[in-house]
C-alpha positions in Angstrom: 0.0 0.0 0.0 1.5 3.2 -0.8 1.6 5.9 1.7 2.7 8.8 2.7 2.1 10.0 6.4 3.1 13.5 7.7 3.4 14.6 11.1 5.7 17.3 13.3 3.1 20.3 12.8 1.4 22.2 15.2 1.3 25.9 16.7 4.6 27.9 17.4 5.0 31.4 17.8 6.6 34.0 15.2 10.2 33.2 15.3 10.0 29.4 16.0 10.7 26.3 13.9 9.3 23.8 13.4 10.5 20.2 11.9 7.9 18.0 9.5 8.2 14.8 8.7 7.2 13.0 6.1 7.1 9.0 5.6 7.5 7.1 2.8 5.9 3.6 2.6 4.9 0.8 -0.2 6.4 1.4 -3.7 7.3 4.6 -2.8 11.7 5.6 -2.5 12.6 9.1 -1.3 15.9 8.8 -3.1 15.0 8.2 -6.7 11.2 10.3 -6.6 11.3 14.2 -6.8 9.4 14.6 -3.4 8.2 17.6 -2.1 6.5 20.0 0.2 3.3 21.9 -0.6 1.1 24.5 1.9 -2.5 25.2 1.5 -3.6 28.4 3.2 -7.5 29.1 3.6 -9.0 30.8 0.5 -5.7 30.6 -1.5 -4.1 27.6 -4.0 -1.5 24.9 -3.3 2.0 26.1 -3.9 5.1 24.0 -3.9 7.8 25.3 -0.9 10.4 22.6 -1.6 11.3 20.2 -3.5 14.1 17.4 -3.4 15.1 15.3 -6.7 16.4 12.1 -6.7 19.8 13.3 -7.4 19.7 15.8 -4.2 19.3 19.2 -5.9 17.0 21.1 -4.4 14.9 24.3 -4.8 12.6 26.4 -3.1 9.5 29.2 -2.6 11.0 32.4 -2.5 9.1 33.2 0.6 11.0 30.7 2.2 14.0 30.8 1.2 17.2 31.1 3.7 14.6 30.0 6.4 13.2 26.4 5.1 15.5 23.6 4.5 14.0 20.2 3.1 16.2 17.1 3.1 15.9 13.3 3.5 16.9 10.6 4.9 16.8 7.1 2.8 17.4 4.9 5.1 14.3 5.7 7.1 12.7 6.7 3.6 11.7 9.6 5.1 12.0 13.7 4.0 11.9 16.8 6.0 10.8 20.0 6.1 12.8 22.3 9.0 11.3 25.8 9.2 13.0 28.5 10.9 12.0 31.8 11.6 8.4 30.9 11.3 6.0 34.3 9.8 2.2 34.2 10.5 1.9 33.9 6.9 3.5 30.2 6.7 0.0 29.3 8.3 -1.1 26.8 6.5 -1.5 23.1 6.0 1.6 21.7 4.8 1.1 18.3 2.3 3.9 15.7 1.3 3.9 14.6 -2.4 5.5 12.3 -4.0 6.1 12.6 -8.1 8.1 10.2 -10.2 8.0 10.3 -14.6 4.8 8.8 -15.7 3.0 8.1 -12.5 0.7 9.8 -10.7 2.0 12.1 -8.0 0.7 10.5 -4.3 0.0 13.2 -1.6 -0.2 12.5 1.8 -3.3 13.6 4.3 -1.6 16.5 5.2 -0.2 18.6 8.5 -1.4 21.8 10.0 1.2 24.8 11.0 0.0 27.7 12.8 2.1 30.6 13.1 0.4 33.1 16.0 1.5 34.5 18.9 
């Protein structure tokens, strides 16, 4: 069964980080799919954050760039999403996805991160 399950989210204040998680299961392998990170805010679209290819290059959101990191580890086929200096406006809910050349991307259920004081 393939699966992707995230967790580490919650409520921090401006300022604070926070580390997501994000676990890979079934025929799913973080080291050869391009996984990523995607945030949902209330009235507004998906939009990617990060990204990690299968050959380690990376890219970003400019909103979060110099303040989000995404990396992964393959032995735990897992990938991360470490958030620093946390804005209000990174509220959002915060989805794993999983994308590999002619097969449907798999999204997991999803994480919510509150950024208030």
């Amino acid at each position: 069964q393939v699966q992707l399950v995230e967790s580490g989210g919650g409520l921090v204040q401006p300022g604070g980080s926070l580390r997501l998680s994000c676990a890979a299961s079934g025929s799913i392998f973080v080291s050869i799919y391009t996984m990523g990170w995607y945030r949902q805010a209330p009235g507004k679209q998906r939009e990617l954050v990060a990204a990690i290819m299968s050959g380690g290059r990376t890219n970003y959101a400019d909103s979060v760039k110099g303040r989000f990191t995404i990396d992964r580890d393959n032995a735990k086929n897992t990938i991360y999403l470490q958030m620093n200096s946390l804005k209000p406006e990174d509220t959002a809910f915060y989805y794993c996805k999983a994308d590999f050349p002619g097969i449907q991307g798999y999204w997991g259920q999803g994480t919510q991160v509150t950024v208030s004081s």
